[in-house]
Each structure stands twice: as structure tokens, then as C-alpha cells.
C-alpha positions as CSV (number, residue, x, y, z in Angstrom):
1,X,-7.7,-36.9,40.3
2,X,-9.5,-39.2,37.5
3,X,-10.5,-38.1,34.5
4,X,-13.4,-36.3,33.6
5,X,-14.0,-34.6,37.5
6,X,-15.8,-32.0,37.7
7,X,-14.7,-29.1,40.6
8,X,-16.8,-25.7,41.6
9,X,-15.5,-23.2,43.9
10,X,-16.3,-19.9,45.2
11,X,-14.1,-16.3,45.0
12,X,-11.4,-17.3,47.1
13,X,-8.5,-17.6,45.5
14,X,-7.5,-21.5,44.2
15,X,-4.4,-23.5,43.3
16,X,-5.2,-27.0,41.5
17,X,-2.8,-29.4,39.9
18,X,-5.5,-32.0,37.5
19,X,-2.9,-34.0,36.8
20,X,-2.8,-36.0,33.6
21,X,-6.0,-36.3,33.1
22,X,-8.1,-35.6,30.6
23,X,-11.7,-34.1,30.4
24,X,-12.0,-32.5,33.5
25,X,-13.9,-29.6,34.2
26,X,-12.6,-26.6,36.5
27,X,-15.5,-23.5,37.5
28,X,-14.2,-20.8,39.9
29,X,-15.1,-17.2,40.8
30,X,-13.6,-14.2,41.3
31,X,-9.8,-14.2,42.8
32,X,-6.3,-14.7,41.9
33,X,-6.5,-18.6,40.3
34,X,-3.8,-21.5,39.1
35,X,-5.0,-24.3,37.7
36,X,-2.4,-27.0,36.2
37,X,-2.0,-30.0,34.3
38,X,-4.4,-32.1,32.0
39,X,-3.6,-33.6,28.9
40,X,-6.8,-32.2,27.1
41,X,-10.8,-31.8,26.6
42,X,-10.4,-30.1,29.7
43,X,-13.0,-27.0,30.4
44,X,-11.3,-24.3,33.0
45,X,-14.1,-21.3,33.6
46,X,-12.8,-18.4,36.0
47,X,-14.3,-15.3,37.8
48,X,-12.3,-11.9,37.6
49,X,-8.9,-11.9,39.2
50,X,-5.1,-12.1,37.9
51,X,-5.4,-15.9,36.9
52,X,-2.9,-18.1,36.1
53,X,-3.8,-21.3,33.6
54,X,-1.4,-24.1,32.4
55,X,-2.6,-27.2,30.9
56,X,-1.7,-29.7,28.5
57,X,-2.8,-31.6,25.1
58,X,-5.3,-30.0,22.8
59,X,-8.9,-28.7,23.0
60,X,-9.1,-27.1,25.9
61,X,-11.4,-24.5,26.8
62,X,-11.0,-21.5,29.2
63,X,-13.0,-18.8,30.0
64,X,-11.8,-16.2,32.0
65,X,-13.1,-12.6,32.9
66,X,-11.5,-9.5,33.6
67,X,-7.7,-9.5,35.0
68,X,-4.1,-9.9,33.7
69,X,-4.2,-13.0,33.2
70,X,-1.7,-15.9,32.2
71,X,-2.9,-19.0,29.9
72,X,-0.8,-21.3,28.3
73,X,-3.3,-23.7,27.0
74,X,-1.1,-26.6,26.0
75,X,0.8,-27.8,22.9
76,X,-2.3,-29.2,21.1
77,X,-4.7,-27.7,18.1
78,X,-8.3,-26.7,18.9
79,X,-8.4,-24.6,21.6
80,X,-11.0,-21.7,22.7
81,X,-9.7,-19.3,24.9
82,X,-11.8,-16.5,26.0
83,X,-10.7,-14.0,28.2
84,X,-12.4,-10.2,29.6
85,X,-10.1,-7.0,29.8
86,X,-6.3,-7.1,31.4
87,X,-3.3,-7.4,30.4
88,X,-3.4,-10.7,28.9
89,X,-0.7,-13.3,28.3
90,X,-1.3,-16.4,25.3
91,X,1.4,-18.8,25.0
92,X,0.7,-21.8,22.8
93,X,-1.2,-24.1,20.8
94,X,-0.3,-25.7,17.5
95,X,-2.8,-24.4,15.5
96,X,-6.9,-23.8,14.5
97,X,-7.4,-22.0,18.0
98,X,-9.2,-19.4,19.0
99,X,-8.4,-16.4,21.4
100,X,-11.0,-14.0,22.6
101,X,-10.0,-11.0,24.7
102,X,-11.2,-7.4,25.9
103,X,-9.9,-3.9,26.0
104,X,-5.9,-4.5,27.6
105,X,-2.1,-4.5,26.5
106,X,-2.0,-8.4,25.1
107,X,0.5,-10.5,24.5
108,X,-0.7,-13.7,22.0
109,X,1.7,-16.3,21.1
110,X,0.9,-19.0,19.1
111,X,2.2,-22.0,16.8
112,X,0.7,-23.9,13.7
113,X,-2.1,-22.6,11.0
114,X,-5.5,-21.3,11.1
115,X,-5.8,-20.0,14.1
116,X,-8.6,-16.9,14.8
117,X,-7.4,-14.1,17.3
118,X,-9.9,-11.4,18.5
119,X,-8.5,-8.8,20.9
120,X,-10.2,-5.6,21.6
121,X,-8.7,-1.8,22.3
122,X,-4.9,-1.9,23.6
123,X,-1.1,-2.1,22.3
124,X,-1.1,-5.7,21.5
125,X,1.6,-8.3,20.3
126,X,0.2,-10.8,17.9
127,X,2.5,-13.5,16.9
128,X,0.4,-16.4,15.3
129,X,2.3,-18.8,14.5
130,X,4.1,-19.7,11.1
131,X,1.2,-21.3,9.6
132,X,-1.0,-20.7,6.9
133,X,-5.0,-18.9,7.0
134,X,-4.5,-17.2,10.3
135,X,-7.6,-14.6,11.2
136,X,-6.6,-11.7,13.5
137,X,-8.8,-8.6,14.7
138,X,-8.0,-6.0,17.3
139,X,-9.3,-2.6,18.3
140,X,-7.2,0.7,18.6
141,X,-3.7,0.8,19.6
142,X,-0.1,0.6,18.6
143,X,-0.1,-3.3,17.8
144,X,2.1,-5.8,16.2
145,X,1.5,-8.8,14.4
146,X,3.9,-11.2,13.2
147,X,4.1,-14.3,11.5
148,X,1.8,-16.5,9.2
149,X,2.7,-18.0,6.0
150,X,-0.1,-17.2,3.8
151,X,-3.8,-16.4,3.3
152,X,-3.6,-14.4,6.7
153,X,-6.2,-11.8,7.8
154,X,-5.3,-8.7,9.6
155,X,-7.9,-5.9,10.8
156,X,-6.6,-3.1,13.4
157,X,-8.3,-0.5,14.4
158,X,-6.7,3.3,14.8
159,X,-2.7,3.5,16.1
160,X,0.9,3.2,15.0
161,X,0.4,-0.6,14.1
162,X,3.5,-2.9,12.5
163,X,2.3,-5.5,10.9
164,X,4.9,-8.2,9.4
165,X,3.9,-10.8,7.4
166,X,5.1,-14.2,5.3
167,X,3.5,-15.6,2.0
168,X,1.1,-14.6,-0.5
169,X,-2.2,-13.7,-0.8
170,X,-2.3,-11.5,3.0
171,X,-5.0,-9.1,3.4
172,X,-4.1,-6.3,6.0
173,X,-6.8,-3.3,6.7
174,X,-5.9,-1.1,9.3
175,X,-7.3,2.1,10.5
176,X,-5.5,5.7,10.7
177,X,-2.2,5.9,12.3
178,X,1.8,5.8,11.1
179,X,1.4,2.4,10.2
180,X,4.3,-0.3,9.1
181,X,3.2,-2.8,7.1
182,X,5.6,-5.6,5.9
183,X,2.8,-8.2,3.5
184,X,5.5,-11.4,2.7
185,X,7.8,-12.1,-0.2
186,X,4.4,-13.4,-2.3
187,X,2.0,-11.9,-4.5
188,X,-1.8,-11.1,-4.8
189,X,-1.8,-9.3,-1.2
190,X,-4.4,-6.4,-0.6
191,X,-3.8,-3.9,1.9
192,X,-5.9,-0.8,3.2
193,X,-4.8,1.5,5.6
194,X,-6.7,5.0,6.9
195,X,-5.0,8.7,6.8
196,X,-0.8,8.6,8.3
197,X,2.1,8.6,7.5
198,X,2.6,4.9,6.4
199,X,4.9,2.5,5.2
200,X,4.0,-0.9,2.8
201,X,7.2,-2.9,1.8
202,X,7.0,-6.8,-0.1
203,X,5.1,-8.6,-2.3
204,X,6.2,-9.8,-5.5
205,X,3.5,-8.6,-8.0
206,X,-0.3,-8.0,-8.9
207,X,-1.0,-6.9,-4.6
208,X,-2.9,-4.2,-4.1
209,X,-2.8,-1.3,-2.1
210,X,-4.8,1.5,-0.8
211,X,-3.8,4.5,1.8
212,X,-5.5,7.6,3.1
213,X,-3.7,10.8,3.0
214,X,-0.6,11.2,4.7
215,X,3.3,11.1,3.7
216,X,3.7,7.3,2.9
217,X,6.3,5.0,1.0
218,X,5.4,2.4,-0.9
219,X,8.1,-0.4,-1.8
220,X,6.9,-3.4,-3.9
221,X,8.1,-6.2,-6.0
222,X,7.0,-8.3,-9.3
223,X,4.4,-6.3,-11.5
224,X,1.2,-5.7,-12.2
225,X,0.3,-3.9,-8.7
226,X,-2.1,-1.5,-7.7
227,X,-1.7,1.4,-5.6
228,X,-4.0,4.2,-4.7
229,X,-2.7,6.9,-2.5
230,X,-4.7,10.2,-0.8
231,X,-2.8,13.5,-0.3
232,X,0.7,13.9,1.1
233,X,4.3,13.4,0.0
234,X,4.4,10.0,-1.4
235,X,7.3,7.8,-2.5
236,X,5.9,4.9,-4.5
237,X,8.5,2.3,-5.9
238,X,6.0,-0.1,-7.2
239,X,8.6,-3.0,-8.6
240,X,10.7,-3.9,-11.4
241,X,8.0,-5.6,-13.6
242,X,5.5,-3.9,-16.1
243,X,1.8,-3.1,-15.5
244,X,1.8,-1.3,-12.2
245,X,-1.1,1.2,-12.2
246,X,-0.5,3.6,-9.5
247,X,-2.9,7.4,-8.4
248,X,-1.6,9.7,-5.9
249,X,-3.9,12.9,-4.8
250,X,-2.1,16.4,-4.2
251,X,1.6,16.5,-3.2
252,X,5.5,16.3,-3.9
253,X,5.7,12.4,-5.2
254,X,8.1,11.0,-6.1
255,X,7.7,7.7,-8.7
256,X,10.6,5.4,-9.8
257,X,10.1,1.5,-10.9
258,X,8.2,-0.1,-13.4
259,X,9.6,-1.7,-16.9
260,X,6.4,-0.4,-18.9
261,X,2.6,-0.3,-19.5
262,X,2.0,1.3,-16.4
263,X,0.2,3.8,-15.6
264,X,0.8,6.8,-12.8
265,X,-1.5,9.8,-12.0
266,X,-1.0,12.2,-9.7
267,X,-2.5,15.4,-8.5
268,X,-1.3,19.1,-7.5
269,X,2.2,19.0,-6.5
270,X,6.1,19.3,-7.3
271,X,6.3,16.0,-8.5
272,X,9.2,13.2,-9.8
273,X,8.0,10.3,-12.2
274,X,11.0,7.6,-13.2
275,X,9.4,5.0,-15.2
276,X,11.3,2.5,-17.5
277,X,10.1,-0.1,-20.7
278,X,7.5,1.0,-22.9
279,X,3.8,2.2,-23.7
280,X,3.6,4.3,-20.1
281,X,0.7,6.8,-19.4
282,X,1.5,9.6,-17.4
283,X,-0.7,12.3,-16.2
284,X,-0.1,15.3,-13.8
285,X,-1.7,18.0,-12.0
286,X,-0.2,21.5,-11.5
287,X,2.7,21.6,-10.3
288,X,6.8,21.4,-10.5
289,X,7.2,17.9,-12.3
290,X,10.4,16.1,-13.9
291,X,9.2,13.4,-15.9
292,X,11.4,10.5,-17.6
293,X,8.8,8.2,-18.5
294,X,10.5,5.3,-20.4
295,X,12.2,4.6,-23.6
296,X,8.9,5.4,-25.9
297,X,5.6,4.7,-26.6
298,X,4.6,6.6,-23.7
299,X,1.6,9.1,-23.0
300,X,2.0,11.8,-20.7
301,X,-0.7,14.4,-19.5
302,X,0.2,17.7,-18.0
303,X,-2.2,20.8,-16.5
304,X,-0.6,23.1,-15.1
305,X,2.9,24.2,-13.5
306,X,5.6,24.1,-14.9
307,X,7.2,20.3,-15.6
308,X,10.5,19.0,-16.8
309,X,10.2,16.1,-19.5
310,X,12.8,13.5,-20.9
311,X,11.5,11.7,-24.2
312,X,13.3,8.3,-25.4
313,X,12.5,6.0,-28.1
314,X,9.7,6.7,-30.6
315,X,6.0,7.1,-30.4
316,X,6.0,9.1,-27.3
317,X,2.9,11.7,-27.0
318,X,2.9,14.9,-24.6
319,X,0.0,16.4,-23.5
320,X,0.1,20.0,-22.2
321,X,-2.9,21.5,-21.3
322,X,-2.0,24.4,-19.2
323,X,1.1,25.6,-17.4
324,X,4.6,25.7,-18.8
325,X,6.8,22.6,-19.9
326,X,10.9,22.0,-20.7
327,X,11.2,19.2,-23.2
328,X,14.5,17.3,-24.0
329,X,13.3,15.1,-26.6
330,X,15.5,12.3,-27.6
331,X,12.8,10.5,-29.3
332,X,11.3,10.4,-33.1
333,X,8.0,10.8,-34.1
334,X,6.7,13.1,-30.7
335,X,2.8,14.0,-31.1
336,X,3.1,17.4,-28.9
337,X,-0.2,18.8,-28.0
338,X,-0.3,22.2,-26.4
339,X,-3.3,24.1,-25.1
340,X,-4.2,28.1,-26.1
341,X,-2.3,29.2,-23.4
342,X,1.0,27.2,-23.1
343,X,4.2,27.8,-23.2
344,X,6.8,25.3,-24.4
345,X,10.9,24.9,-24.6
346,X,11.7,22.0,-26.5
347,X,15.0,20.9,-27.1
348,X,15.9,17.7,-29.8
349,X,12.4,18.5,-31.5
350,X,12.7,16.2,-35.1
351,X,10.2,17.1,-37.3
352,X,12.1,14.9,-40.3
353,X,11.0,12.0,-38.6
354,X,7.4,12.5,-38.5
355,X,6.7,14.4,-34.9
356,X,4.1,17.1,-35.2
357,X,2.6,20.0,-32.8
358,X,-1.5,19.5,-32.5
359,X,-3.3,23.0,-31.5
360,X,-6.0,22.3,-28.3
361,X,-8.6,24.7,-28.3
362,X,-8.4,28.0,-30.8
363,X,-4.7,28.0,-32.2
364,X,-5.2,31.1,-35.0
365,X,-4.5,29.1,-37.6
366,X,-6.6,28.5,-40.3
367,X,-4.5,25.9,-41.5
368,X,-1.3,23.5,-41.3
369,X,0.3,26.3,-44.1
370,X,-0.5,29.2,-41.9
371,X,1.2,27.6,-38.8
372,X,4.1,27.1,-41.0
373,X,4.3,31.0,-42.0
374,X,4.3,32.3,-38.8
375,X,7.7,30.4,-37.8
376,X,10.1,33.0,-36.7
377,X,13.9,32.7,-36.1
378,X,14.4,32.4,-31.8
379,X,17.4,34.2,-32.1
380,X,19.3,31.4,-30.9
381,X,19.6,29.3,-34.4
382,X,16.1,27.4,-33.4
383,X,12.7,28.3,-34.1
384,X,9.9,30.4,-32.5
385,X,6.2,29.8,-33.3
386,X,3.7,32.3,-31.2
387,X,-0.1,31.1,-31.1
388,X,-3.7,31.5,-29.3
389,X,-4.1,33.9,-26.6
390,X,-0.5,34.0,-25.1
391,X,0.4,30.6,-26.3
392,X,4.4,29.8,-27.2
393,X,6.6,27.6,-28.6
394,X,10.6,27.9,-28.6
395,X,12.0,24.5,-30.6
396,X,15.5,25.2,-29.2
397,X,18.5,24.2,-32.2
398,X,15.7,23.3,-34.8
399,X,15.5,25.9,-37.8
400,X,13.1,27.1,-40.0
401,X,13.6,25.0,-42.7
402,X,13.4,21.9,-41.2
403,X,9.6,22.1,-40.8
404,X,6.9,21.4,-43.1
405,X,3.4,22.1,-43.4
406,X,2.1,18.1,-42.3
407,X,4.4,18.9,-38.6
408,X,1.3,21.1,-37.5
409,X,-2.6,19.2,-36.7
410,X,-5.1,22.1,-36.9
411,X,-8.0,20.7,-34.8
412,X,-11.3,21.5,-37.1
């Protein structure tokens, strides 16, 4: 057959060999089709049937419509490959293709960079080849996409998607479902994924991630990331590095990374915050919390429950707004500020090197002197000072005497 034939048949089913010719141009209806050979430009257009397509070069174009089909489109770059709903085979191609198929379990197999795959509803396979830029979109399902080197788009619809990736700068968005979602080694990826119980593990700083409500674990590297979670039990390890900036909603989490500046809020639940470095901000809902949130500098806000804290360093700041809180304060110079209603157990309180208790709201006090007069021995060789409605605090091993007048703020 010379190049650049042109063949048309019917619905009955077809087996052609082109050869090793290039440019030829293959139309057939509906039936169970093979078409061979060609070294590229070739155009192969099928009806529906379970059709079988192996060519050769680059730029081919095949159109097929519904069936399970085969098509292994040759080693080349440039392809177009269109194909309706079945359970679809794609083998090939060395980059900037493009695969089109319908509703069907797929399988997608490519090599090289920038290539565009667009699958609809099914449990697909999406390997895309090692390259950089590639563009994937596919509909509901469990899919799974891997491969790429960079720059890569991913969109999935609902289902229990895995999604690995290589790189930097990935962007994943997927819809609800237990989700795995492995972004590369690199940094600056952004990933969004709808309500279940998912997992995000890589990157090596400033990515960002976003996740509906559901009990996920978030693993990161580097620093400076961004992570917004909805309800559920949460495990966030955000990376070693400083910066992270991290909101959970309501829920047991658990916290643990971060060498300082960063910043974690979480709602209502029975919650554990490890932080490490300096200048941290912490702030909690109600709930059972331990806190350890760095060696100083640190801010931490709690209302309500009844939370655990560990103070290190200097400069550290607590909060309390409403519930019940167990300090062991190792630090110097604590600003402890307790609502009308608090009750506090502080342990290591220092008020020789400068830490003070600020009154929120109506303390009783008409001044720093009457705080200090209504110290009264615990009973335990600390400290008890009784204020507001119902508030309380017992500074555990710390007497009388070693607090003055300027350790109390009296808000005006």
C-alpha cells in the first residue's frame, strides 16, 4: 500500500496491515477492527466494536467509538486519540498527546512530557509518562495516576483515588472519597481533596493543602506549608522547617513538626499540639488538649475544656478564656491571661523573672495591690489566688512572698 491511501469500509469487521507507510487514512464502521502498521500522519476513524489499533511513528490520529478497545498509537509525540465508552487500553507515545475517552475502566500508558489525558466515569489507571507538564482529568471512580516529573495537573472526580506523583509544583484536586495522594519530593504543590478519610504524604516546603472533613493524615516536608483541614481526627505532620500555618475544624488532632513561627488552630476536640523553634501561635477550641508548643516566644489560645500545657524558653503567652488548664511552666517571663471563670494549676510559675497574670473580663480587683492581698496559702507550700465569678488560680510550689504587686495586669 503507498503512502497517503485512503480506505472506507462498512460494519463488517476488518483486518488491515498499512504497512510502512505514512499518511494514510483508514474510515470503518461498526465491528470488531485491527488495523496495523504506518510510520505516522496516519488518520484511523472506527465505528463501535472491540477494536484493535497498532501503528507506528508519531501524529496519528484515531477515533474510535464505544467498545473495549486496544490502541497503541506508536512510539512518536503528537498524537490524538479519541475514543467513546469501554474498557479502554492506551499504550504509548513519547509525549504532547492527547487521549479522549468515555465512561469505562481505562487503562492509559504513556511516555514523555506534556501529554493531556481526559477520561470520563470509571476506575482508571493513569500512568503518563515521566515527563514534565502532564494534564489529566477523569470522572468518578477509584483511579490511579502515576508518574510525571513536574508541573502536572490532576482532577478526579468522587472515589478512593491514589494519586502518586514526581517533582514540584503538582496541582492535584480531587473529589470526596478515601483518597491517597503521594505530590513528589518538590515544593510549591497545591492539593484539594472533598470530605474522606484521606492521606497527603511529600513535598519539601511552601505546598499547600486543603481537605473536607474526614479522618486524614497529613505528612509533609521543608517549611512554610499550608494546610486547611474540615472535621474529623486529623494527624498533621507538616515538616521539619518553620512557618507552617496549619487549621483543623472539630476533632481529636494530633500536631507534631514544625521548628517555629507557625501557626496551628484547631476547633472542638481532645487535641495533641508538638511544635518545636520559636514564636509559635497556638489556639484551641474546647476540648482535652496537651500542648508543648516550642522552646518560647510562643502564643497559645485556649476556650474551653480542660488542656495540658508545657512552657520552655521565655516570652511565652497563654491565653485561657474558658475551661480549665494544667501548666508546667519551665519558661521566664509567662504573660498568663485567664478569663472570669477559669480555673488554673500552674506549676514552675516565676514571678521573679517578670511573668505576670492579666484578669479578662471583671476580675474584683480594683487594683494590682488588691490582687496581691488576696493571696492565700494552697496548703501545699504554693499559692492560691480566688477571683471573678468562680475564677481560680493554684501556682503549685510558688509562695506568698515571692509575688509582688507589678505580677498582676488589672484590665481598666
Amino acid at each position: 500500500m503507498s503512502s497517503g491511501t485512503t480506505l472506507g469500509f462498512g460494519d463488517d469487521p476488518i483486518d488491515i496491515t498499512l504497512g510502512r507507510d505514512t499518511g494514510d487514512v483508514v474510515t470503518a464502521g461498526g465491528g470488531d477492527d485491527t488495523i496495523q502498521g504506518g510510520t505516522g500522519f496516519n488518520t484511523v476513524t472506527l465505528g463501535d466494536g472491540h477494536d484493535v489499533v497498532v501503528l507506528g511513528g508519531s501524529n496519528n490520529t484515531i477515533t474510535l467509538g464505544n467498545g473495549n478497545d486496544l490502541i497503541q498509537p506508536g512510539r512518536g509525540t503528537g498524537h490524538v486519540i479519541a475514543a467513546g465508552s469501554g474498557n479502554d487500553t492506551v499504550q504509548g507515545g513519547s509525549g504532547t498527546s492527547t487521549v479522549t475517552l468515555g465512561d469505562g475502566n481505562d487503562v492509559v500508558q504513556m511516555g514523555g512530557a506534556g501529554n493531556t489525558v481526559t477520561l470520563g466515569n470509571g476506575n482508571d489507571l493513569i500512568q503518563p509518562g515521566r515527563g514534565t507538564g502532564q494534564v489529566i482529568v477523569a470522572g468518578s471512580g477509584n483511579d490511579t495516576v502515576q508518574g510525571g516529573s513536574g508541573t502536572s495537573t490532576v482532577t478526579l472526580g468522587d472515589g478512593n483515588d491514589i494519586v502518586q506523583l514526581g517533582g514540584t509544583n503538582n496541582t492535584v484536586t480531587l473529589g470526596n472519597g478515601d483518597d491517597l495522594v503521594q505530590a513528589g519530593p518538590g515544593t510549591n504543590h497545591v492539593i484539594i481533596a472533598g470530605s474522606g478519610n484521606d492521606t497527603v504524604q511529600g513535598g519539601s516546603g511552601t505546598s499547600t493543602v486543603t481537605l473536607g472533613d474526614g479522618n486524614d493524615v497529613v505528612k509533609l516536608g521543608g517549611a512554610g506549608n499550608t494546610i486547611t483541614l474540615g472535621n474529623g481526627d486529623d494527624l498533621v505532620q507538616p515538616g521539619p522547617g518553620t512557618g507552617q500555618f496549619i487549621v483543623a475544624g472539630g476533632g481529636s488532632d494530633t500536631v507534631r513538626g514544625g521548628s517555629g513561627t507557625s501557626t496551628v488552630t484547631l476547633g472542638d476536640g481532645n487535641d495533641v499540639v508538638k511544635l518545636g523553634g520559636v514564636g509559635n501561635s497556638v489556639s484551641l477550641g474546647s476540648g482535652t488538649d496537651v500542648i508543648d508548643a516550642g522552646t518560647g516566644g510562643e502564643t497559645i489560645e485556649i476556650d474551653g475544656g480542660n488542656a495540658s500545657v508545657s512552657l520552655h524558653g521565655a516570652g511565652n503567652a497563654v491565653q485561657l478564656f474558658a475551661g480549665t488548664a494544667t501548666i508546667a511552666d519551665r519558661s521566664r517571663g509567662l504573660t498568663l491571661a485567664v478569663g472570669p471563670d477559669t480555673m488554673t494549676t500552674i506549676a514552675g510559675f516565676s514571678p521573679r523573672s517578670g511573668s505576670i497574670v492579666d484578669f479578662l473580663g471583671p476580675s474584683g480587683f480594683g487594683s494590682a495591690a488588691a490582687a496581691l492581698s488576696t493571696l492565700r496559702p494552697d496548703g501545699s507550700g504554693g499559692t492560691l489566688l480566688t477571683f471573678g465569678d468562680q475564677g481560680r488560680i493554684d501556682f503549685l510550689g510558688t509562695p506568698i512572698t515571692s509575688f509582688q504587686s507589678s505580677n498582676f495586669l488589672i484590665d481598666s
